[in-house]
C-alpha positions as CSV (number, residue, x, y, z in Angstrom):
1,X,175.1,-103.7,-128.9
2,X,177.5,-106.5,-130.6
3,X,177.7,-108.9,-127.7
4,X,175.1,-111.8,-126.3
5,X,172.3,-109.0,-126.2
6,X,172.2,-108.4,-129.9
7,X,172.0,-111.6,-131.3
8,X,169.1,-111.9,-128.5
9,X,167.2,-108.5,-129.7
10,X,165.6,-110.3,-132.3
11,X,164.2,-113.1,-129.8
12,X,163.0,-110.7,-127.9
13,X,161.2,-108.1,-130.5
14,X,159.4,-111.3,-131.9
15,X,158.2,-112.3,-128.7
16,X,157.0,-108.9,-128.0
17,X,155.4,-108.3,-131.2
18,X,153.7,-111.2,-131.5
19,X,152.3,-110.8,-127.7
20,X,151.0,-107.7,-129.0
21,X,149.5,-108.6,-132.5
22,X,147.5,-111.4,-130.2
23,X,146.2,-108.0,-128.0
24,X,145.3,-106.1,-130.5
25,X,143.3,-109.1,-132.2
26,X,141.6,-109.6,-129.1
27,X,141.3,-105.8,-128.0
28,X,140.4,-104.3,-131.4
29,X,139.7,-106.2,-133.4
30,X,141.9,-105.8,-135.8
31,X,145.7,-106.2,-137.1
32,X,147.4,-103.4,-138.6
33,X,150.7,-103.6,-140.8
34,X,153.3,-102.4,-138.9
35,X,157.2,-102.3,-138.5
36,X,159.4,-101.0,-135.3
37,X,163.0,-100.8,-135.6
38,X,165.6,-100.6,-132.9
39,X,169.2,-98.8,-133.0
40,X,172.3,-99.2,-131.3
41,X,171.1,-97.3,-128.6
42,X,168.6,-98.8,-127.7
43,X,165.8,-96.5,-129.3
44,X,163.0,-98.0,-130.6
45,X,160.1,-96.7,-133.1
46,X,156.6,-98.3,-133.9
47,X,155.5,-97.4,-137.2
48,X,151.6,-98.2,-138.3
49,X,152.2,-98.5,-142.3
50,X,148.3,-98.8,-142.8
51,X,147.7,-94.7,-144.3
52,X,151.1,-95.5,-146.4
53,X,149.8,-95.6,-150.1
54,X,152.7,-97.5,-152.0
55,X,152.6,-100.2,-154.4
56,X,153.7,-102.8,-152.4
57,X,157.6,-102.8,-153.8
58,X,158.0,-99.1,-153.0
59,X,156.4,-100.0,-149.6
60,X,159.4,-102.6,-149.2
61,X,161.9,-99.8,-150.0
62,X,160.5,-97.0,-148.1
63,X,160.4,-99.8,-144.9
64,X,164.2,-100.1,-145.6
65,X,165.0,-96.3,-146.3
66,X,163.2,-95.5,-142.7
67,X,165.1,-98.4,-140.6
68,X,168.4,-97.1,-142.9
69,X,167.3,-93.5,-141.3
70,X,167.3,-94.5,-138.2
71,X,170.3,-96.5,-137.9
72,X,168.4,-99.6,-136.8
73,X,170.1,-102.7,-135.8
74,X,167.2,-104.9,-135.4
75,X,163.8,-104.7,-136.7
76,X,159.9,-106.4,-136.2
77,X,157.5,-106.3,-139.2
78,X,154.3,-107.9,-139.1
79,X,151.5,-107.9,-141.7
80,X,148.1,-109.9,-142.7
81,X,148.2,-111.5,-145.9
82,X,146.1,-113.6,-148.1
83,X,147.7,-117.4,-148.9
84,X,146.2,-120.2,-150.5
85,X,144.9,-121.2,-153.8
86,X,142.0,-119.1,-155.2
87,X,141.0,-122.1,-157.9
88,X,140.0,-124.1,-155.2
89,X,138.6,-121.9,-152.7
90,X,140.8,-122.8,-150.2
91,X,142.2,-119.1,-149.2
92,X,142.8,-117.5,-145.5
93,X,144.5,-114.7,-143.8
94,X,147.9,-115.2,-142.5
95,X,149.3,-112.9,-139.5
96,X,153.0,-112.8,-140.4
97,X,155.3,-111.7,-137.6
98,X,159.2,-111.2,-138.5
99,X,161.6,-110.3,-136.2
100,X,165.5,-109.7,-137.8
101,X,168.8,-108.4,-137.4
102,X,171.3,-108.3,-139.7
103,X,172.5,-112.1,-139.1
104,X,169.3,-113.9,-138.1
105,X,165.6,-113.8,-138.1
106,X,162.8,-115.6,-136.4
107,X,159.3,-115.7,-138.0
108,X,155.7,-116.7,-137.2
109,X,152.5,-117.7,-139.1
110,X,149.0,-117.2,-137.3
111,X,145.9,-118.0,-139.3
112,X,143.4,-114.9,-138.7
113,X,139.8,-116.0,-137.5
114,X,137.1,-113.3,-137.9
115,X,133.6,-113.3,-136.8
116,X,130.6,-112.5,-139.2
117,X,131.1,-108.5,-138.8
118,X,134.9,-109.1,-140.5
119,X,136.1,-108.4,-136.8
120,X,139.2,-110.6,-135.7
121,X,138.9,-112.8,-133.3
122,X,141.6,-114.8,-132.2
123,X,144.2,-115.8,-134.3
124,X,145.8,-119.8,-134.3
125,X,149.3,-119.9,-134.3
126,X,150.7,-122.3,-137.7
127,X,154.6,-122.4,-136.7
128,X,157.2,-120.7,-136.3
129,X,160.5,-120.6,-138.0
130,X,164.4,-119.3,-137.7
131,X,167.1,-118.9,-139.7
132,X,169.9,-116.7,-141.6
133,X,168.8,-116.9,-144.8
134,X,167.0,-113.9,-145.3
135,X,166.4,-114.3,-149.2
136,X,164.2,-117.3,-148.5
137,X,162.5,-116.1,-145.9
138,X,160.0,-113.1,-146.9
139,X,160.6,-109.7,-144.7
140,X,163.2,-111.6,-143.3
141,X,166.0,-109.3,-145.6
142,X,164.7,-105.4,-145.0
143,X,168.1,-104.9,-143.1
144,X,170.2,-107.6,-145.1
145,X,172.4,-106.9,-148.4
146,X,172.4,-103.3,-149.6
147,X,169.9,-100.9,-151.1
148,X,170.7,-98.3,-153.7
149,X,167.8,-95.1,-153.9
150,X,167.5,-92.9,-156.7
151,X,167.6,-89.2,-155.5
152,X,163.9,-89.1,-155.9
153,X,163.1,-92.2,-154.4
154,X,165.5,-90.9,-151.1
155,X,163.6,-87.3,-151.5
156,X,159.8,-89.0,-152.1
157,X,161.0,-91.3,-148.7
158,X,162.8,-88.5,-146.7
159,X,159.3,-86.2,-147.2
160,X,156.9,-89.4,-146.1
161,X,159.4,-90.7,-143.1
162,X,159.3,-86.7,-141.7
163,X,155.5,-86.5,-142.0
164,X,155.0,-89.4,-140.4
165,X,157.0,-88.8,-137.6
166,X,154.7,-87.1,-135.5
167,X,152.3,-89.9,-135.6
168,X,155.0,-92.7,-134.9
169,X,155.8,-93.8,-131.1
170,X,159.3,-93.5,-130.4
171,X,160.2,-94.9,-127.1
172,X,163.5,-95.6,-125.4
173,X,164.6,-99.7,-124.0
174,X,166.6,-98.6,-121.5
175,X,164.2,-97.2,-119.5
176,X,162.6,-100.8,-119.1
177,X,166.0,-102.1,-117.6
């Protein structure tokens, strides 16, 4: 997967994920944080993260440790967040979709609009953005730059990753070729 179709995989996942964030908002109602990696080979998983219970930091780590696991060469990550400033009132929800490989990444910003029963929507896209700079550009680095886990941290991981397994969709890209 090194030649023109690598460095396109990214492209690709964003556009997929995004297409199916904007389902989900209008399907369910609702946006879940999840993250899908892809190997060499052309597996792919899709991860939900919403049951994981860890502080965010450890969350960012365990994310790595399972793409690590699986050998993946490009990854999607996408997650609702709160931005804005709090002192003046002037905060909203923010669908953030990353797609990366090691090299490059491409990211998008969609405002989250919810009805008066908290359930989404539609969503307004605010931009969209690429780059290699993966330290400036958040979730952009979960494959960039090396990691180093303690042997509990890699045991605490291993133990989550293998119970959630059964509850992840693996799927294979080839067969849509």
């Amino acid at each position: 997967m090194k030649d023109t179709a690598s460095r396109e995989l990214p492209g690709e996942l964003f556009e997929e994920y995004s297409e199916w964030y904007m389902s989900l908002a209008e399907d369910c109602g609702s946006l879940p944080r999840t993250v899908s990696g892809v190997s060499e080979n052309l597996r792919q998983f899709i991860y939900v993260l919403d049951d994981v219970e860890l502080h965010h930091m450890s969350r960012n780590k365990f994310i790595r440790f399972v793409l690590d696991d699986f050998a993946a060469e490009a990854y999607a990550y996408g997650s609702v967040d709160i931005r804005g400033d709090s002192d003046e009132g002037e905060l909203e929800e923010v669908l953030d979709v990353i797609a990366a490989d090691k090299e490059h990444y491409i990211a998008g910003s969609w405002r989250v609009v919810r009805d008066g029963e908290g359930r989404v929507t539609g969503l307004v896209h605010q931009g969209t953005r690429k780059g290699v700079d993966h330290e400036k550009q958040a979730g952009a680095w979960f494959l960039s730059g090396s990691i180093r886990f303690t042997d509990a941290e890699n045991a605490r991981y291993r133990s989550l990753w293998e119970n959630a397994k059964p509850g992840v969709v693996f799927k294979d890209r080839n067969a849509r070729q």
